[in-house]
Every structure is written in structure tokens, then in C-alpha cells.
C-alpha positions in Angstrom: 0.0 0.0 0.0 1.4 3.2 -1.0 -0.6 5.8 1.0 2.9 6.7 3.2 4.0 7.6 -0.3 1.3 10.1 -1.4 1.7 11.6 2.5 4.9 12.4 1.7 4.3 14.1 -1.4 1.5 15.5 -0.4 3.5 17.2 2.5 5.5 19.0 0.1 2.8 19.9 -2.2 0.9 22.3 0.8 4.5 23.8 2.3 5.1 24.3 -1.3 2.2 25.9 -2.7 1.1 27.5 0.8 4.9 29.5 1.0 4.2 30.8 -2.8 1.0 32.0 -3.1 0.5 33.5 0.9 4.4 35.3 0.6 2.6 38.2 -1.2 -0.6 37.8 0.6 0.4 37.2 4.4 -3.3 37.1 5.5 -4.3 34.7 2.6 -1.9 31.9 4.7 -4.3 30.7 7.4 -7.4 30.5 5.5 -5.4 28.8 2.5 -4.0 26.5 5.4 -7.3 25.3 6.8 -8.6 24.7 3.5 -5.4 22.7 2.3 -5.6 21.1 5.7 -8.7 19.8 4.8 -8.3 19.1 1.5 -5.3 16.9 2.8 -7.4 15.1 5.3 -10.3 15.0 3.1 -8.1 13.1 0.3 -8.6 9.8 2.9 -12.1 9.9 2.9 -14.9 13.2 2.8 -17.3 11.5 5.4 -15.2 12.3 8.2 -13.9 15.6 6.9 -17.3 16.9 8.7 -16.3 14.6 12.0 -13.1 17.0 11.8 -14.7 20.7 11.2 -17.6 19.3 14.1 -15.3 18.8 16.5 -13.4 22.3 15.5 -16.8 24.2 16.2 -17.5 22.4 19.4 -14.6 22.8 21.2 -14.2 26.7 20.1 -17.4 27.7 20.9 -17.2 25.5 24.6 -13.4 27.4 24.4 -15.3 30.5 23.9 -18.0 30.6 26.7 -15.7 28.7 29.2 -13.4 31.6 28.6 -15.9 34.7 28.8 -16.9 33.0 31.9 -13.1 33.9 33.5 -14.1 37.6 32.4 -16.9 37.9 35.2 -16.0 40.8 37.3 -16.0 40.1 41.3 -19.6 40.1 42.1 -20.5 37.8 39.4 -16.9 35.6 39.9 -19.0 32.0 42.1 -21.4 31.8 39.2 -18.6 32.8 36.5 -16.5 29.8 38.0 -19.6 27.5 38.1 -20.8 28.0 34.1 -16.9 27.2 33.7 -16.7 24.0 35.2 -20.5 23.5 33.3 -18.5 24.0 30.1 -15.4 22.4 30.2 -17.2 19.5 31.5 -19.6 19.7 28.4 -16.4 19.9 25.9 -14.7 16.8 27.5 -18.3 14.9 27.8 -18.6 16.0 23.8 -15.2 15.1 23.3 -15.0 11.7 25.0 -18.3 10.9 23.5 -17.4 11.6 19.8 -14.0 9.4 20.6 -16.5 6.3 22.6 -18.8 6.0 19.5 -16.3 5.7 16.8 -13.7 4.1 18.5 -15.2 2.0 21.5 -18.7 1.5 20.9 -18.3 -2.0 18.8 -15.6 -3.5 21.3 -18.4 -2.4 24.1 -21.5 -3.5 22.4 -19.8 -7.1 21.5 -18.2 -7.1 25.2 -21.7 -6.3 26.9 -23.9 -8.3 25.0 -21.5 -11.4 25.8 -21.6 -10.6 29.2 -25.4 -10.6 29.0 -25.2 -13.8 27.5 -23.4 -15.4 29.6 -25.9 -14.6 32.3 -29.3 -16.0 29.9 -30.0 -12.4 28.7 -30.9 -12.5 25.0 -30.5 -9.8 22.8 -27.1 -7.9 21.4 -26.1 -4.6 21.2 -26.0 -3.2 17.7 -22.6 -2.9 16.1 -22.3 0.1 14.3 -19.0 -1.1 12.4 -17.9 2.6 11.8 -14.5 3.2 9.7 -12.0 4.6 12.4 -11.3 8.1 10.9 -7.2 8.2 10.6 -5.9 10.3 13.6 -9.2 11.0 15.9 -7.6 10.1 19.0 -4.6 12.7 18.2 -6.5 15.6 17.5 -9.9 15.2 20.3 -6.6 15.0 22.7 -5.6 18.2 21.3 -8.8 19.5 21.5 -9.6 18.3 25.0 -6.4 19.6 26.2 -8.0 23.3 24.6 -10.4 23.7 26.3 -9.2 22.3 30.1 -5.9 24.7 29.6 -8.7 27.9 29.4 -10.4 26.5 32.2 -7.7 26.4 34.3 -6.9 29.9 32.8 -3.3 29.1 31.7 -4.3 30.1 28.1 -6.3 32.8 26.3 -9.1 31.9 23.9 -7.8 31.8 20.4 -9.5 33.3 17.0 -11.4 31.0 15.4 -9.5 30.5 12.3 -6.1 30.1 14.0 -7.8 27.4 16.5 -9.4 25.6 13.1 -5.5 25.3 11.9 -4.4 24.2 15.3 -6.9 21.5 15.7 -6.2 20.8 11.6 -2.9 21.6 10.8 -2.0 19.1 8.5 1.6 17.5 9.5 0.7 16.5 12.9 -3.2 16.0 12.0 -3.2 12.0 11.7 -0.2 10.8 13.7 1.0 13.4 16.4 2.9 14.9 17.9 0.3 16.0 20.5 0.8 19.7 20.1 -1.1 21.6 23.3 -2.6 25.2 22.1 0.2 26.8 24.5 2.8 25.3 22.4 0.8 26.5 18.7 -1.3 29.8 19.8 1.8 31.8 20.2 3.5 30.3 17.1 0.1 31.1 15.0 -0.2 34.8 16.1 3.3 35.7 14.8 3.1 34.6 11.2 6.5 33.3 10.5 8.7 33.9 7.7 8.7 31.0 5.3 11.8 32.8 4.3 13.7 32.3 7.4 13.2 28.8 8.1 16.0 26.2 9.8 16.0 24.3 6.2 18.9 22.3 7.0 17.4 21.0 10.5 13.9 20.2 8.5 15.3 18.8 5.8 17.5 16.4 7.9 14.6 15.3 10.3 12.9 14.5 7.1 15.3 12.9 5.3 15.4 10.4 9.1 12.1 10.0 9.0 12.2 8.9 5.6 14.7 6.4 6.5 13.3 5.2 9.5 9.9 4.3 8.0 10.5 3.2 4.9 14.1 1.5 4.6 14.4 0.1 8.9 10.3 -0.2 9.6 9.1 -1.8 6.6 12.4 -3.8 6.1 11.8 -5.5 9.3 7.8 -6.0 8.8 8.0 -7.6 5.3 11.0 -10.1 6.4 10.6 -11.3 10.0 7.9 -9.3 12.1 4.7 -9.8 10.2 5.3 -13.8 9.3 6.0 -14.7 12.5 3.5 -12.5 14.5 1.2 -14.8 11.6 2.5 -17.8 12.7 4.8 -17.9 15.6 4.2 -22.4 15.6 5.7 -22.2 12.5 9.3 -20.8 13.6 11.7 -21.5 16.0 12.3 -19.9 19.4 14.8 -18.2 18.3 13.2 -16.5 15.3 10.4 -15.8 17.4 12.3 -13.7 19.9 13.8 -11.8 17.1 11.3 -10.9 15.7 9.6 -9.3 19.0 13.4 -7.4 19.1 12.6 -6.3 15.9 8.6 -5.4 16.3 10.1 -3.3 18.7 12.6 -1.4 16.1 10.0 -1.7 13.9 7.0 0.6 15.4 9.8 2.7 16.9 11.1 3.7 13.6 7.5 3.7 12.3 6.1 6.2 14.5 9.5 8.4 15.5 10.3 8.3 11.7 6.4 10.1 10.9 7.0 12.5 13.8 10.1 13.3 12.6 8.9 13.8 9.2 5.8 16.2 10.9 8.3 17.6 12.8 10.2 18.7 9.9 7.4 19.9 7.7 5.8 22.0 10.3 9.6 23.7 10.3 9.4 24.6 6.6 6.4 26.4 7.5 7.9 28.0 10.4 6.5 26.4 13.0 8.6 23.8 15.8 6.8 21.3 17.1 8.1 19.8 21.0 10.0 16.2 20.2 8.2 13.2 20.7 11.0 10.9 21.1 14.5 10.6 22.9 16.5 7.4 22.3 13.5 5.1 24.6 15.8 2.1 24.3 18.2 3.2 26.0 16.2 4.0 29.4 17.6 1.7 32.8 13.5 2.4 34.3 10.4 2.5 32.2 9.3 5.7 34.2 12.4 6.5 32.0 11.3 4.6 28.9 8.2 6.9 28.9 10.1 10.1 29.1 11.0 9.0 25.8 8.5 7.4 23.9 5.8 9.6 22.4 6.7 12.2 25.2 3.8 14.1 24.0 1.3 11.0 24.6 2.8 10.9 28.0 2.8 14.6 29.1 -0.6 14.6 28.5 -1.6 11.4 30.2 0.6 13.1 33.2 -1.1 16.6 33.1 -4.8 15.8 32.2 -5.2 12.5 33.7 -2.7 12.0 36.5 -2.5 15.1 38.3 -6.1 15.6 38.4 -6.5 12.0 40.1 -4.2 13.4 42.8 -0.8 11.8 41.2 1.5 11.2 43.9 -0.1 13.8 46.7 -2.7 11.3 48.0 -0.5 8.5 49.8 1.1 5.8 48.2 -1.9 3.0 47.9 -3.8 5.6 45.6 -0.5 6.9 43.7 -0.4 2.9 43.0 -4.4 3.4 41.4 -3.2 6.4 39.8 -0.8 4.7 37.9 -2.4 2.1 36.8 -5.9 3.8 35.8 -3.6 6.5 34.0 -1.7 3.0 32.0 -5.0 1.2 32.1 -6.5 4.0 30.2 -3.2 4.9 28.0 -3.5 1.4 26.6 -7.3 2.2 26.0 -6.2 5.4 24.1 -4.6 3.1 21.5 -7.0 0.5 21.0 -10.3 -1.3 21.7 -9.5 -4.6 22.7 -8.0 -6.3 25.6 -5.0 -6.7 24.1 -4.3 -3.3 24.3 -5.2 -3.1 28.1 -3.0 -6.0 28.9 -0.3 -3.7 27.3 -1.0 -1.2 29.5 -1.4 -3.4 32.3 2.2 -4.4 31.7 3.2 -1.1 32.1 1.7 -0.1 35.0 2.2 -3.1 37.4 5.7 -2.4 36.2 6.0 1.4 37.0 4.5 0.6 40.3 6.6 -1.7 41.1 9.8 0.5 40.1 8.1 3.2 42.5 7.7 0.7 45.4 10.9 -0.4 45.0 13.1 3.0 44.4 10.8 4.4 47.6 12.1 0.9 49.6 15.3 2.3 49.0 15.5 5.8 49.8 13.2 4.6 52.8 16.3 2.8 54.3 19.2 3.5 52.6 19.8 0.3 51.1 23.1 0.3 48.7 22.7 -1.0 45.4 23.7 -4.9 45.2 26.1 -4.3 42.4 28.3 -1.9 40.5 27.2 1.2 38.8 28.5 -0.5 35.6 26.3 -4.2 35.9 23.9 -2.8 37.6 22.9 -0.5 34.8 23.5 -3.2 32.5 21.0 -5.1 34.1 18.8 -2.6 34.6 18.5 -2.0 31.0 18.2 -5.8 30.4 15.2 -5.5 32.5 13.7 -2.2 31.2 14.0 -3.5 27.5 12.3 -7.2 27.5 9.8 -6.0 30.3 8.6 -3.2 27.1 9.4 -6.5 24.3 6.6 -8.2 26.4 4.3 -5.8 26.5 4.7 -4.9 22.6 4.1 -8.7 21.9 0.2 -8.1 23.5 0.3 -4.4 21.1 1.0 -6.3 17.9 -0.9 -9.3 18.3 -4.3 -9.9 16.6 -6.1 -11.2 19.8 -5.2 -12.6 23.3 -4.7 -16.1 22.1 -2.3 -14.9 19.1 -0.5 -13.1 21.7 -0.1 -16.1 23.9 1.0 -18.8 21.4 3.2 -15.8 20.3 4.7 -16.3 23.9 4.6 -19.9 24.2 6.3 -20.3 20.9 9.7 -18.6 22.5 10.6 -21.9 24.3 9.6 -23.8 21.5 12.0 -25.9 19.7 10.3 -25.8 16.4 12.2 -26.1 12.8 13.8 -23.1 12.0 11.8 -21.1 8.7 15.0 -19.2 7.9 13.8 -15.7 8.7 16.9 -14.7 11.4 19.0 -13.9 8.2 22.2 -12.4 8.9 21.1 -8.7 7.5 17.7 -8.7 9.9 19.9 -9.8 13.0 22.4 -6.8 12.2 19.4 -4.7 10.9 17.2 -5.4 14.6 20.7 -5.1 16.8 22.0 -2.2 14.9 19.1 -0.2 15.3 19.1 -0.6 18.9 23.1 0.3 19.3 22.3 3.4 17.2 20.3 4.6 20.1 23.2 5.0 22.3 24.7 7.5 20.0 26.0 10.5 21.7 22.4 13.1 22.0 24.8 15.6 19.9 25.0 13.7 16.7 22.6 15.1 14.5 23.4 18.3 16.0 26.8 17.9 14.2 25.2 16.2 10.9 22.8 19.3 10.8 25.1 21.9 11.3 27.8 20.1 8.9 24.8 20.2 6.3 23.9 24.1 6.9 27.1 24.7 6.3 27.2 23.4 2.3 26.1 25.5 -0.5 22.6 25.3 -1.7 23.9 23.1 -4.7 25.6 20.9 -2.8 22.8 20.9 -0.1 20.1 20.0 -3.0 22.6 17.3 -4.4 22.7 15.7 -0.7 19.1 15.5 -0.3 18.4 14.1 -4.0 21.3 11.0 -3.4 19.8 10.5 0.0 15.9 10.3 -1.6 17.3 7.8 -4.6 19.5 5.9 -1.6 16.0 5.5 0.4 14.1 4.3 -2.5 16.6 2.0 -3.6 17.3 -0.2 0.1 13.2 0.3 0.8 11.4 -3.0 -0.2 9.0 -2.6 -2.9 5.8 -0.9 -1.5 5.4 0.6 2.0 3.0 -0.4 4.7 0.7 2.4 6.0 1.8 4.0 9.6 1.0 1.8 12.5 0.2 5.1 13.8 -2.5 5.6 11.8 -5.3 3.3 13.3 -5.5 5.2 16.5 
């Protein structure tokens, strides 16, 4: 499938034509930006177009009244602060609601009405079997997060039009990152200067992303990952466990290779998104994994969903709850099926453990059992299979493909021939890169900068034809993409 490949043009297509025709029309640029916005969004499928533009008027006008409603002088301020709460609660009901019907509704209607079942209740839910529109859980997050930030009053209201690009600007639209309006208002207002852009920094995140996705991700998928996550019985252990090793190169360099690709699109345009990944495999504690995995996922799970429950302020039994509801529910955000809650399960039995654990030993002092060195070693040993677990529950089809996915890595089944040497250095080369120094593309960026534009367009032309010559034929869509 080669929609990854019409993305991509399309991308440059909109910075293209938006920087030439808005340069001698500065206020042409956010109306022409909504509308090629749409018209990128729309090119998936119309129907949901309208999902998109409804949830842009809700959430202003709720943003709009819940903000008015800070402007109520003294004498007015209890019943200003009441039709606040009213609305913000409103937005996220309308918000959460939009998010249940398209994406939970069938996995709740098939889950109740076998419940009901199993206790002599006929009768099923319907199923409504609705098409999940591409990138609704990214952008009702963004949305949600609009209108709690005015409530709290930590932002001002925004115009209409610049919150309809916010909400539907088109790099981040269907994948992330999770830009907040704090981060986007202030950048909207001041109109950059597509003139003025950092080039060489957009066109090198680009150029990564490129390479991650469709040379590393869909290298790994078509050769190992997707024939054995079909049919683990039919390897051995030891191709099975590679290929969870490389599942987890593979969504990595999926989903960091499309932000980075945003990322660097939204710069043409003048705009810098916040980084949505840091080297993850190379965290010693998953509360350091998810510091760097889709940091912009986990911010907002921290400040919207966390916090509010009370976080780590309400003793250490309920900081225990919090972290699991807050995982619980992260998993959720991705999927509807239990697979996906196991997932986060995993993760927050994990972190809570890690918590109780790192408490334990500032409680009394206890010296670590070995040296810095092995210890970290092991710690890292730890970190990484406890997240290749928990990916094998996040790629399976279903909780039974999951476990003979699991039960296949003791097998001693006949070996299919998939742990070629190129995956094995492919899977375990990937993972060593992330232990590059944090400086490194620094010094690749600034080395580019610093070449003439010839020499510059010559770089990123070998680099396109290098990409398309070591990517297999045809690209697989973003995993990102079905939540």
C-alpha cells in the first residue's frame, strides 16, 4: 500500500504551494491553510472531513463561553466559575463521547452483550461497524487539552480561524505529535517567515524519517515481524524472539520516523513542534522509557489525567491506582481490545513496582547490590524485555495470538529461515544506534547548513534515490495511523 507515499508528497505539495501564493498575501496563509488542511485530510475519505470541522466548532465555541466566563467581574466571579466547570465539562463529555462512538462503541457492544449472555440475557447490542477516521484520538486529545488549559486559565481563547489550523494543521493532523494550544497559539499569532526557516534542521529530520519508516520499519515488517507474529508455531524460538526485538525497532522507527517527518514539515512552515522521542531504548526504568517514547502522549496522560486523580499527593496505595488507571487507560487510548489493556497493564504493574521499589530504597538506605556498571546493564536488560513483552500483547491480533506468540519462544520448532544475517544486524543495529551521543545530529545538521545550496540539493536528491533503492517494494501504511 502506498498511501505513506502520497503523505509524503502530499507534505511538500501544501509547504510548497502555501509559502508561494501566501508570501505576497500574508493574511491569505491561514485561510489557504485550513482549507489545504482539509483538503489533505479529506483526500482519505470526505465523510469524516465533517467529524473534523464538528469537533473544530464544538470545542471553540465550549473554548469560547468557558473563557468569557473567566471575564466575570467580582460580584458575578462563584457563578462565573460554576458555568466554567459546566463548560469544560460539556467539551470533554462531547469530546470523550465523539472518541467512545467511533472508536469503543463496537468492542463495548460485543463485550456487553456477551456478558449478557453469559448470564441467559438475549438480545445484542448493535454494532455500528464505523470506519476509524485516521488520527481522531490525536487531535480530540488536542482538543480536550484546549479547552481544560482555558479553564484552568493558563491560556487565552484563540481566533477562530487560527484554533481551526491548530486543531487541523495538516503535518501532525493524523499521527501526532500532541501539540497543546500553548505550544501552537503563540506560534500562529506571529506569522512566521517562510523565508527564514532552519532548512537544514527540517530537511534532515525529514530525510530520518524517511529512512526510518520506509528503509528500517518496513524492512523488518516484510522479512521477519509480520510472518511470524502470523505464525509464531511455524518458527523457532529463536526467530520468534527476534522478531519481537525487531517489532520493537519496527514501530519505533514507524512512529519516530512520521513524527520526525511532521516535525520537519511543520519547520518549513515556520512552526517547531516539542520532540516526541528521545532514544526510549536506552532508558535503565520504564518511568524512564516513557520520558522518551511519544513524550507528547505521555505529558498529557501526566497533566490531564494524572495530576487531576491526585498523582503522587494522595498517599502511596492511591499513587499505585493512579498509575495504573492512568496506563489502564493509556492502553485504552490506543486501542479497543484487551489486548491493548493488557499492554498497559504491563506497564503499570511495572511502574509501580519501580516506585515501590526506588521508595524501599531511599526509605532505608539500602546500597545498590552491584556496580554502577552491571547494575545498569541489568537494569537496561530488564527495562528493555519488560517493554518487548508488552509490545508482543500491542501487535498481536487477539489474546490467544499473543499467547502462542509467547509460548512459541521456548519452542524448539524447525527453523523457517527468517533470522537472516542482515535482519539480526538490521534489529541489533538499530538498537546500538540509540546509544549514539544526544549531539550527533546536532553535528550532521550543522555540517549540512554549512554546504552551498547546490551541494545541499545534491545531498538530499542522493539521499531520496539511496531511500528508495534499500526500501522494499511498496510501503506499509503508519501503524500510527489506526489510532
Amino acid at each position: 500500500m502506498l498511501f505513506p507515499t502520497f503523505v509524503f508528497g502530499a507534505f511538500f505539495v501544501v509547504v510548497f504551494v502555501v509559502n508561494w501564493l501566501t508570501r505576497p498575501h500574508p493574511t491569505l496563509w491561514k485561510p489557504l491553510m485550513l482549507a489545504a488542511s482539509i483538503v489533505f485530510y479529506g483526500w482519505w475519505s470526505w465523510r469524516f472531513v465533517f467529524l473534523l470541522l464538528a469537533t473544530i466548532i464544538i470545542n471553540w465555541v465550549v473554548g469560547h463561553y468557558a473563557a468569557a466566563s473567566l471575564r466575570e467581574s467580582d460580584a458575578a466571579a462563584v457563578s462565573g466559575a460554576k458555568r466554567r466547570r459546566w463548560w469544560i465539562r460539556l467539551g470533554v463529555t462531547a469530546n470523550l463521547g465523539i472518541l467512545g462512538v467511533f472508536k469503543y462503541w463496537d468492542f463495548f457492544a460485543v463485550e456487553m452483550s456477551n456478558l449478557l449472555e453469559s448470564f441467559g440475557v438475549s438480545g445484542a447490542l448493535p454494532v455500528l461497524e464505523y470506519t476509524l477516521p485516521v488520527g481522531i484520538s490525536f487531535y480530540t486529545f488536542q482538543a480536550m487539552s484546549y479547552i481544560i488549559d482555558i479553564g484552568r486559565g493558563r491560556i487565552r481563547e484563540m481566533a477562530p480561524m487560527d484554533f481551526a489550523v491548530y486543531l487541523s494543521f495538516f503535518p501532525q493532523l493524523v499521527a501526532g505529535p500532541i501539540v497543546r494550544a500553548a505550544e501552537m497559539a503563540p506560534q500562529l499569532a506571529a506569522r512566521p517567515d517562510p523565508r527564514y526557516v532552519p532548512a537544514a534542521e527540517a530537511f534532515g529530520l525529514i530525510l530520518s524519517g524517511l529512512f526510518k519508516k520506509v528503509v528500517i520499519s518496513s524492512f523488518l515488517a516484510s522479512e521477519i515481524v509480520d510472518g511470524v507474529f502470523a505464525d509464531p508455531s511455524a518458527h523457532s524460538g529463536l526467530e520468534v524472539v527476534l522478531a519481537v526485538y525487531a517489532y520493537a525497532v519496527q514501530i519505533y522507527a514507524d512512529f519516530s520516523g512520521y513524527t520526525d517527518i511532521a516535525i520537519g514539515v511543520a519547520l518549513l512552515l515556520g512552526f517547531r513542534f516539542p520532540q516526541n522521542f528521545d532514544n526510549p531504548y536506552r532508558a535503565l526504568t520504564l518511568q524512564d522509557f516513557w520520558r522518551r517514547w511519544h513524550m507528547t502522549l505521555s505529558r498529557w496522560l501526566r497533566d490531564y489525567l494524572y495530576v487531576p486523580l491526585g498523582g503522587n499527593r494522595l498517599g502511596r496505595a492511591n499513587t499505585y491506582r493512579n498509575l495504573m488507571i492512568v496506563m489502564l487507560l493509556g492502553g485504552l487510548w490506543h486501542g479497543s481490545t484487551w489486548n491493548f489493556v493488557i499492554w498497559g497493564g504491563i506497564h503499570g504493574v511495572v511502574l509501580a513496582v519501580e516506585r515501590l521499589l526506588r521508595e524501599h530504597r531511599e526509605r532505608t538506605g539500602m546500597s545498590p547490590l552491584l556496580p554502577s556498571g552491571i547494575g545498569e546493564t541489568v537494569r537496561w536488560l530488564v527495562t528493555f524485555h519488560v517493554v518487548c513483552l508488552a509490545w508482543v500483547f500491542f501487535r498481536s491480533e487477539s489474546l490467544s495470538a499473543a499467547m502462542e506468540m509467547l509460548g512459541a519462544v521456548v519452542s524448539f520448532g524447525n527453523y523457517a529461515g527468517t533470522a537472516t544475517p542482515l535482519v539480526i544486524a538490521v534489529t541489533f543495529g538499530a538498537l546500538a544506534f540509540q546509544f549514539m551521543p544526544s549531539d550527533w545530529f546536532e553535528q550532521l545538521r550543522d555540517g549540512f547548513a554549512s554546504l552551498g545550496w547546490a551541494s545541499q540539493g545534491a545531498v538530499v536528491g542522493l539521499s531520496l534515490v539511496a531511500i528508495d533503492v534499500l526500501g522494499p517494494t511498496g510501503v506499509a501504511p503508519f501503524i500510527y495511523f489506526q489510532f
